[in-house]
Every structure is written in C-alpha cells, then in structure tokens.
N, C-alpha and C positions, 0 to 999 in steps of 0.2 A: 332115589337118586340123591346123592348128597347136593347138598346146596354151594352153587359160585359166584364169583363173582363177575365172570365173565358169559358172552355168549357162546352157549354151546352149538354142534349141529342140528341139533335136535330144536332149541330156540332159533335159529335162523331159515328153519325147513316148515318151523310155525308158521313164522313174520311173512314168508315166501308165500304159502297157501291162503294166509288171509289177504295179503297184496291182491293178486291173481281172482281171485273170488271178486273182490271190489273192483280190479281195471274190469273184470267180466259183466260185471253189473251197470258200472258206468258206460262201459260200450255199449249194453244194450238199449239201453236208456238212449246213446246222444243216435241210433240208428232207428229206434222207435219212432223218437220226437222227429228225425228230420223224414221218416217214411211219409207220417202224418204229413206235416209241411206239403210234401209232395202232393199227396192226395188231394190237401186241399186246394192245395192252385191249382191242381189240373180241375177238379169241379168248378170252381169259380170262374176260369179258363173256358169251358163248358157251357156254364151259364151264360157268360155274359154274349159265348156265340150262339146259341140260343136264342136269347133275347134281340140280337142283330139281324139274326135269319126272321124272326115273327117281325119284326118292324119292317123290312124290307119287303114280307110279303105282301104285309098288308100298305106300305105305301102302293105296290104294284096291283093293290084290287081295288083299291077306295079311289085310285087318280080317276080311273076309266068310267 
C-alpha cells in the first residue's frame, strides 16, 4: 500500500479495534474491583452479625 498522508479506512478500523479492546478491558476491570468490594462487605457484614449473635448468647447463658 502506498504511503499517505492522511487517515485511511483501514487506519481508522485499526484505531477502532484497539479502542474497543481497551474500553473491554477497562470494563472488566472496574466490574471485577467493584464485584470484590461487594463480596467483601457482604463478609464483613456477616461477621460482624456473627459476632453479635455469639455475644448475645452468651450474655443470655452467663446472666443466669
């Protein structure tokens, strides 16, 4: 292909696939990080009712 000076289709159907590839990646990314986020508050969410439920029972064995 001779060489221009301008963009051809062919250079703009490039630019387009490497775009697309990288918003594909970046979306995965910010859906990964905020699934995690999820996970983890829901654990810690968890635990800390966990930990409410074991104090509670044990104020309700050790009053009596």
């Amino acid at each position: 292909m001779p060489k221009t000076s301008y963009a051809t289709a062919l250079d703009w159907f490039v630019i387009l696939c490497f775009a697309f590839v990288f918003a594909s990646m970046v979306e995965y990314a910010a859906i990964n990080f905020m699934d995690k986020m999820r996970k983890d508050i829901t654990a810690k969410a968890k635990a800390k009712h966990s930990r409410v439920r074991l104090n509670q029972q044990y104020l309700y064995t050790s009053t009596w």
